[in-house]
NUZAKE-125530 format. One line per 10 residues: for each residue x, y, z of C-alpha. Coordinates in pm, 1 decimal, decimal comma, always signed. Layout:
X Y Z | ...
***
This chain:
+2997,1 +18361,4 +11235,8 | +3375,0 +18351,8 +11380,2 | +3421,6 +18091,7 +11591,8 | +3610,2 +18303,7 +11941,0 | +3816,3 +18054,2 +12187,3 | +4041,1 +18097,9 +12540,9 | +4382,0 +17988,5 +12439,3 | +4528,8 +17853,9 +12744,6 | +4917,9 +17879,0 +12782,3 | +5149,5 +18083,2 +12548,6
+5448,0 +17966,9 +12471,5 | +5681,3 +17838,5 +12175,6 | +5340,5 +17638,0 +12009,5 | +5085,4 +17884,4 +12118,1 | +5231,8 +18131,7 +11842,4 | +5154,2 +17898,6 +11522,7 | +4762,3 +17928,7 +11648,1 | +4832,5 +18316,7 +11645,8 | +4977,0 +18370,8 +11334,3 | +4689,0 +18133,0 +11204,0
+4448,1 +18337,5 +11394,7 | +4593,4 +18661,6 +11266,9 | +4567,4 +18508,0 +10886,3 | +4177,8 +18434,2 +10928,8 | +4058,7 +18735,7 +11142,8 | +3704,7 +18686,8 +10978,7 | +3696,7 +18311,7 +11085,0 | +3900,4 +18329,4 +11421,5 | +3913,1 +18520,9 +11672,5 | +4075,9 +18440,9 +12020,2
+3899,1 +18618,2 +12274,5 | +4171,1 +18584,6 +12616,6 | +4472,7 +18415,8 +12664,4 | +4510,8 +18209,7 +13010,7 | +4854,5 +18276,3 +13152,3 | +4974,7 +18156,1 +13557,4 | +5070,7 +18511,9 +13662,4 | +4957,7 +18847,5 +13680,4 | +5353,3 +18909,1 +13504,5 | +5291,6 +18691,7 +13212,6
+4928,0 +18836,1 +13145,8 | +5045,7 +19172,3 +13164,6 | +5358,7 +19089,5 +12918,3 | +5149,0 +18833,7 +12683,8 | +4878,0 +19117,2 +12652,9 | +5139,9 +19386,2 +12566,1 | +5305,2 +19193,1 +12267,5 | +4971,4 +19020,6 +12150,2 | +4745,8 +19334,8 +12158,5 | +4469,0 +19038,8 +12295,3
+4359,4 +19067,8 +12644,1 | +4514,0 +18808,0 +12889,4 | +4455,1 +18748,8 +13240,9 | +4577,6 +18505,4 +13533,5 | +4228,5 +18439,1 +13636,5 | +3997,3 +18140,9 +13506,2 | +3662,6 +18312,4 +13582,4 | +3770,2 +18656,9 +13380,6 | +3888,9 +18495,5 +13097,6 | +3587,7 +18234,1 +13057,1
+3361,9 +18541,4 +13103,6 | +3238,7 +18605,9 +12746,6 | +3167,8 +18219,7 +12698,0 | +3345,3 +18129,5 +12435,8 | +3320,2 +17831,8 +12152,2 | +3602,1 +17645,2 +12320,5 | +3941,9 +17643,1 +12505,1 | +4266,6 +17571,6 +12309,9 | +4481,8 +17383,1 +12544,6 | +4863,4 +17506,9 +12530,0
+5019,5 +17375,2 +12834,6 | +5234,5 +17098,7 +12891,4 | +5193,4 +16733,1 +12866,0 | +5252,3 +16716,7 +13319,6 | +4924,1 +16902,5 +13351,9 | +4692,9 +16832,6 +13051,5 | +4450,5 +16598,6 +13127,1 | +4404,6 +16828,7 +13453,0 | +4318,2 +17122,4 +13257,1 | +4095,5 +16895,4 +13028,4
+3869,3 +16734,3 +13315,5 | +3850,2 +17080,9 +13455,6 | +3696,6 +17216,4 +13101,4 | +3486,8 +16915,2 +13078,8 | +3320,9 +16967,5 +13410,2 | +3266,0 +17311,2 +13305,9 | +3113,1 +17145,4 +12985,6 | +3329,7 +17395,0 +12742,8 | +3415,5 +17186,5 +12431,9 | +3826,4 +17136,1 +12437,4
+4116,4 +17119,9 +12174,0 | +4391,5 +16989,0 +12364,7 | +4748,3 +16967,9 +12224,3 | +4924,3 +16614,5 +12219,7 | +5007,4 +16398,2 +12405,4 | +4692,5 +16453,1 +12646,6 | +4850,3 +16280,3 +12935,4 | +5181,7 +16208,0 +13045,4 | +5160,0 +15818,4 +13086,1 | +4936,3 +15517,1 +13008,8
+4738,8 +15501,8 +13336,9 | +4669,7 +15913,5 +13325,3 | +4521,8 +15808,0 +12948,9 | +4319,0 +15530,8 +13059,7 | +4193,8 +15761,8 +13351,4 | +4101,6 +16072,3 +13073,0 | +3953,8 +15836,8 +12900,9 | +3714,2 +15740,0 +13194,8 | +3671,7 +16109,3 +13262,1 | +3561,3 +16192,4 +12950,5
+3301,7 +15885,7 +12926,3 | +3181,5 +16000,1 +13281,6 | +3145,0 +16405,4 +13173,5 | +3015,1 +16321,1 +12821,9 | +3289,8 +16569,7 +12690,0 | +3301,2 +16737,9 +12405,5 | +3742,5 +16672,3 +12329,9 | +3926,9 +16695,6 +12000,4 | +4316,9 +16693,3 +11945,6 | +4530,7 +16932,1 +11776,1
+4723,4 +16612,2 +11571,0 | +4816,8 +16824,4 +11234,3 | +5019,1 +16644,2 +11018,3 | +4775,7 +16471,6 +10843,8 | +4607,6 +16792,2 +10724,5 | +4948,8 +16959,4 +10639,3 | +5022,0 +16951,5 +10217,9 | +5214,2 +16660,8 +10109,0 | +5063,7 +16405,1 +10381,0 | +4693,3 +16492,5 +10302,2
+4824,9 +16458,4 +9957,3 | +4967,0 +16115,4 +9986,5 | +4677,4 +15976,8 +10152,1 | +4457,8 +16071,9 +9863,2 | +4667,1 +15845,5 +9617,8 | +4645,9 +15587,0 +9903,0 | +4267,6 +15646,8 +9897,0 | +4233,2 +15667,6 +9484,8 | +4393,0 +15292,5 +9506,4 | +4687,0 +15371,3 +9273,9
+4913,9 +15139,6 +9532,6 | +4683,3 +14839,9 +9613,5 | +4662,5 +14846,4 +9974,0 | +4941,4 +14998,2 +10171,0 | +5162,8 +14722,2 +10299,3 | +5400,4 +14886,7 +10520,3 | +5561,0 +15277,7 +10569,7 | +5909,9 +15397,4 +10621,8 | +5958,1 +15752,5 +10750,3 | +6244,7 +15976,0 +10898,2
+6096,5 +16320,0 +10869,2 | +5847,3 +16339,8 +11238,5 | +5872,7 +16223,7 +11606,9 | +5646,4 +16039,8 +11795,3 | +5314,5 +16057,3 +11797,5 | +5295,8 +16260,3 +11571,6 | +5491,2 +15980,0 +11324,4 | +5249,3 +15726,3 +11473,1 | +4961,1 +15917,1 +11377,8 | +5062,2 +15929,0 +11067,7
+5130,8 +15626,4 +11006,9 | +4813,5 +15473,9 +11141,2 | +4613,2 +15699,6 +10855,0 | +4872,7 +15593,8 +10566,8 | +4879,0 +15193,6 +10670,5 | +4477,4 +15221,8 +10739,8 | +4512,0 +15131,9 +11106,4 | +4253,1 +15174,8 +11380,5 | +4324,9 +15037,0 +11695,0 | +4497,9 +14695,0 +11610,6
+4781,0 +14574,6 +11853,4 | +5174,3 +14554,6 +11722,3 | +5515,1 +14451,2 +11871,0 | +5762,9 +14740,3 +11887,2 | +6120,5 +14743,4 +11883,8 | +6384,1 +14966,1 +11882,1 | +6708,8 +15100,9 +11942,6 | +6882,8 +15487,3 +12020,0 | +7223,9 +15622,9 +11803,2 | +7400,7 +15874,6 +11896,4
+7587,1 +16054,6 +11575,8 | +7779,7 +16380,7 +11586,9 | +7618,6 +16622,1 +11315,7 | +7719,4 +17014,1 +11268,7 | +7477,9 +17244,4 +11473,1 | +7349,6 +17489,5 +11196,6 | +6956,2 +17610,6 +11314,4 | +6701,0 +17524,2 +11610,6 | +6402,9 +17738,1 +11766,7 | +6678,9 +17990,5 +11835,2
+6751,9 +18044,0 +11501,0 | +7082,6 +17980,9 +11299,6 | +7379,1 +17884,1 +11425,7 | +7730,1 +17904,6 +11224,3 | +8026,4 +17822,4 +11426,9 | +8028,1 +17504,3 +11317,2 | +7954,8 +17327,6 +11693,6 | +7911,6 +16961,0 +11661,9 | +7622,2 +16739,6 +11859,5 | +7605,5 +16449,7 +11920,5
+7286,4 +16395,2 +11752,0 | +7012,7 +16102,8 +11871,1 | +6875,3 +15867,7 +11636,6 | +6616,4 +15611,7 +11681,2 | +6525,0 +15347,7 +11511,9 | +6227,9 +15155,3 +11561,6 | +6009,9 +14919,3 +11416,5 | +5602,7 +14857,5 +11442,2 | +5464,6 +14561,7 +11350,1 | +5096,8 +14519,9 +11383,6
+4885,9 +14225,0 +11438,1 | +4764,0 +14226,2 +11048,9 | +5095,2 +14188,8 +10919,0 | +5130,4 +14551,4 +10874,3 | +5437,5 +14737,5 +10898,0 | +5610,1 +15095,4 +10995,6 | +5973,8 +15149,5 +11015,8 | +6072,1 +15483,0 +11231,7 | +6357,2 +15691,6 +11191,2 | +6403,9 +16003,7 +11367,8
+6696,9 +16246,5 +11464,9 | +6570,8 +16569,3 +11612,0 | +6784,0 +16749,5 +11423,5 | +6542,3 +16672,7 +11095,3 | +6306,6 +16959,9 +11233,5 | +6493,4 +17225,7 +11113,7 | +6836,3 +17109,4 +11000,5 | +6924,6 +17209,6 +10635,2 | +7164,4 +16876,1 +10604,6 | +6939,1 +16599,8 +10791,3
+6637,4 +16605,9 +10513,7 | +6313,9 +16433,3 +10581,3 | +6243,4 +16084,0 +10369,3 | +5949,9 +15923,9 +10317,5 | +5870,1 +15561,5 +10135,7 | +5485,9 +15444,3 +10136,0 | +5457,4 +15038,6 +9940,6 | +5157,8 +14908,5 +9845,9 | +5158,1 +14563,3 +9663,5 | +5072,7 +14799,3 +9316,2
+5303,3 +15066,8 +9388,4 | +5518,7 +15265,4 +9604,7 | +5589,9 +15682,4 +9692,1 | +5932,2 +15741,4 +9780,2 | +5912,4 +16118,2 +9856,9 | +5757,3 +16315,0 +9558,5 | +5768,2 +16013,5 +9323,2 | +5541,8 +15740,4 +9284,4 | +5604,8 +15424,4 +9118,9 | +5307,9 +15180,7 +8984,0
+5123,0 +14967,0 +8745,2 | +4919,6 +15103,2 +8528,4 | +4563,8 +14882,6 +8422,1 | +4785,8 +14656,4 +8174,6 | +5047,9 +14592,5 +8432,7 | +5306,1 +14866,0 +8260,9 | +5549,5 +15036,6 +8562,6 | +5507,7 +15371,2 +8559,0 | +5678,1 +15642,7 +8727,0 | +5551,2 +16024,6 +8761,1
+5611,3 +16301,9 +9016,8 | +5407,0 +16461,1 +9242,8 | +5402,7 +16848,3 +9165,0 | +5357,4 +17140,1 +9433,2 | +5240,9 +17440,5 +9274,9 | +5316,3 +17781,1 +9501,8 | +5229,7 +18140,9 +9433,8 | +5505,9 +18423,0 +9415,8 | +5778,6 +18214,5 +9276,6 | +6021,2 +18384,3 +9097,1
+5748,3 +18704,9 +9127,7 | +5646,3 +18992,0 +9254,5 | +5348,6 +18860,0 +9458,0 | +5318,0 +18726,8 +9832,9 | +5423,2 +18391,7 +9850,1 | +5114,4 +18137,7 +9932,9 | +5097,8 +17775,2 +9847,6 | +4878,1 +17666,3 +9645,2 | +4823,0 +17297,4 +9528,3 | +4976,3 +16933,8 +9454,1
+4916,3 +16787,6 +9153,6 | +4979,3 +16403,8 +9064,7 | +4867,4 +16253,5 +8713,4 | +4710,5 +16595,2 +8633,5 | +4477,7 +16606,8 +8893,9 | +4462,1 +16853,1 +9219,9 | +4545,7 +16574,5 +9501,3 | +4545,6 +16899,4 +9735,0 | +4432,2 +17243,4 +9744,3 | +4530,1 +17489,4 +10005,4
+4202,2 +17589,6 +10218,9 | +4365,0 +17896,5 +10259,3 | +4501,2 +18004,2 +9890,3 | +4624,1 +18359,7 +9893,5 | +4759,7 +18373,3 +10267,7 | +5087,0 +18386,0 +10404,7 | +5119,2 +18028,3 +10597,8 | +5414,7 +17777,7 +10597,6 | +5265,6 +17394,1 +10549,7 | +5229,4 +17360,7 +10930,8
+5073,6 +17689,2 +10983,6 | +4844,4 +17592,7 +10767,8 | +4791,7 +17252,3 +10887,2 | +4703,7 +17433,1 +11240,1 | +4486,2 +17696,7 +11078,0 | +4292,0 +17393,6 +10881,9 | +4252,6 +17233,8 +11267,9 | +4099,5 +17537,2 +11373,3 | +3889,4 +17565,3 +11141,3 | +3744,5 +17159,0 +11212,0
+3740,5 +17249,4 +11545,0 | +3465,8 +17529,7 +11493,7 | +3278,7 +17307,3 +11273,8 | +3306,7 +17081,9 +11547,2 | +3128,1 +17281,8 +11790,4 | +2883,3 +17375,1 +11524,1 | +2786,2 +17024,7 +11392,6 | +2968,3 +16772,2 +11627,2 | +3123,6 +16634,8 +11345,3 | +3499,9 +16474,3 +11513,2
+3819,9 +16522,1 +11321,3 | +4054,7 +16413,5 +11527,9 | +3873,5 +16288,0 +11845,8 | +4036,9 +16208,8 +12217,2 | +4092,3 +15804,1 +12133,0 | +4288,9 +15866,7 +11864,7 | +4541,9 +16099,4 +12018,5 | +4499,7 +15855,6 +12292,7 | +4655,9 +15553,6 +12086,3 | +4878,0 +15799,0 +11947,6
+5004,9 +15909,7 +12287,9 | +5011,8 +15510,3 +12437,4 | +5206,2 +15350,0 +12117,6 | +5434,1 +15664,2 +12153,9 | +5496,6 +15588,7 +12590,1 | +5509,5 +15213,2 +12432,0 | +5815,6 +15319,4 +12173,4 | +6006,9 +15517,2 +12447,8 | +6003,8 +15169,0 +12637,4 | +6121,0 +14978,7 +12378,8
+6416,9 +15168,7 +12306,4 | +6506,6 +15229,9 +12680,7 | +6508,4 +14885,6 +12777,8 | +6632,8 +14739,1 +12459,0 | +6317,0 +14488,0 +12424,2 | +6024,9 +14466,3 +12235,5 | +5712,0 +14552,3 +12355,2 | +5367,9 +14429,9 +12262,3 | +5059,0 +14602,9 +12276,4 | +4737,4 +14543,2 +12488,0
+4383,0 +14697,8 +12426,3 | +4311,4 +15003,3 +12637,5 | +3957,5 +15126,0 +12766,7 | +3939,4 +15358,6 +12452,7 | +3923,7 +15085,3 +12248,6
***
């Protein structure tokens, strides 16, 4: 049976969930879209072809599985609290509040409404992370000491990070500092750009250190989301290994270094078919398979489609896959990191009342 939901909000994000929607039509189906205005719905409805609406009550009408929460970060946790107390399980987009105290307060809201709240965190389930953290998990490294990245922002880096350095809810010390370098304008949500304008281009660079010793080194430009000259790095070290990128370095069982590449395997290259990826490969065996082999979805498409997807098992079984606390530490070592680097100082952590 398809699993139908209320997306509320449609903006710039809301469209990934459609295209992954429109990829799955026998697993998905989304069955109104919540706009503010009469306007919106009217102009949502006519380029979707899916029936929108201004009003709460009309959209919830044909009870659906759960509510996708699109808005922004000012008014989440409202919009969550109001699906809890309507007890309609949520997927909320990150962060889920918009400072510590609001988090601490969801968090008491949810205990008090016994709700049923995942978050829409993705990167772990798109290709090449899901991929690294099964050599993490086949013990190929020894255990993962510390993680340097410059390819995410945020939360969305810290979440990461957390699953590749095996982290629950330890406290760290975080430091940091902002750059500004000038780097040639060539492509953002707008599309391309080739006058060849110059920015002055943010860079942070911060460092987490964790109470167990562990480490994670951030560095992040905002460019590196869809630049074509600011690439994306990544360098996992365990005390048996490291990956830098697609290559991974180790011992093998009589201590020999050993070096070998990670492979991604995609359909339609240099061919007639649709292009769809497929796998990742890493000392001949499958470290990832697309869920969705055969359709037309970029890694983070279908990262969200793969969310989706949890999410209606979710409902079915109850089974969490990304569940409130954890976007909740996400979102508070995140408001922790912008502190940091705005008052030059380091910061240390405290246990919150999710943990």
């Amino acid at each position: 049976m398809k699993a139908k939901f209320v997306m509320i909000g449609c903006g710039w994000r809301s469209q990934f969930y459609l295209r992954a929607v429109q990829a799955l039509p026998d697993e998905l189906e989304v069955s109104a879209i919540l706009v503010r205005s009469r306007e919106k719905a009217e102009r949502v409805q006519q380029e979707t072809g899916i029936f929108a609406t201004e009003d709460v009550e009309t959209a919830f009408m044909e009870k659906p599985d759960f509510a996708l929460l699109c808005v922004p970060r000012s008014v989440m946790t409202e919009w969550i609290i109001k699906l809890m107390e309507r007890q309609i399980p949520v997927l909320c987009e990150t962060p889920p509040g918009k400072d510590i105290a609001e988090l601490n307060f969801l968090w008491e809201k949810k205990q008090e409404l016994a709700g049923m709240v995942q978050v829409t965190e993705q990167y772990f389930l798109q290709p090449y992370y899901k991929g690294v953290q099964n050599i993490i998990g086949s013990g190929v490294l020894g255990t993962v000491s510390n993680v340097s990245m410059s390819a995410i922002h945020g939360y969305h880096a810290i979440s990461i990070f957390r699953k590749f350095l095996g982290l629950g809810y330890e406290n760290c010390s975080i430091s940091g500092k902002k750059f500004s370098f000038l780097v040639t304008k060539t492509r953002d949500r707008a599309g391309w750009h080739k006058n060849g304008e110059l920015l002055a281009g943010e860079r942070d660079r911060v460092d987490f250190v964790f109470e167990n010793g562990k480490t994670a080194f951030y560095d992040f430009d905002g460019e590196q989301y869809f630049s074509p000259i600011r690439n994306r790095t990544w360098n996992i070290q365990g005390e048996r290994g490291e990956i830098r990128d697609m290559s991974v370095c180790y011992l093998d069982e009589k201590n020999q270094p050993v070096t070998e590449a990670m492979h991604r395997e995609d359909d339609g290259v240099y061919n007639i078919d649709g292009w769809s990826h497929m796998y990742i490969t890493f000392r001949g065996q499958r470290i990832y398979e697309n869920p969705f082999q055969g359709v037309r979805l970029n890694d983070d498409e279908i990262a969200v489609a793969d969310v989706l997807m949890h999410m209606k098992k979710y409902v079915e079984t109850g089974e969490d896959f990304y569940p409130l606390r954890e976007g909740l530490q996400d979102a508070y070592l995140n408001f922790c990191m912008e502190e940091a680097l705005e008052i030059g100082e380091a910061v240390k952590t405290e246990p919150q009342s999710w943990v």
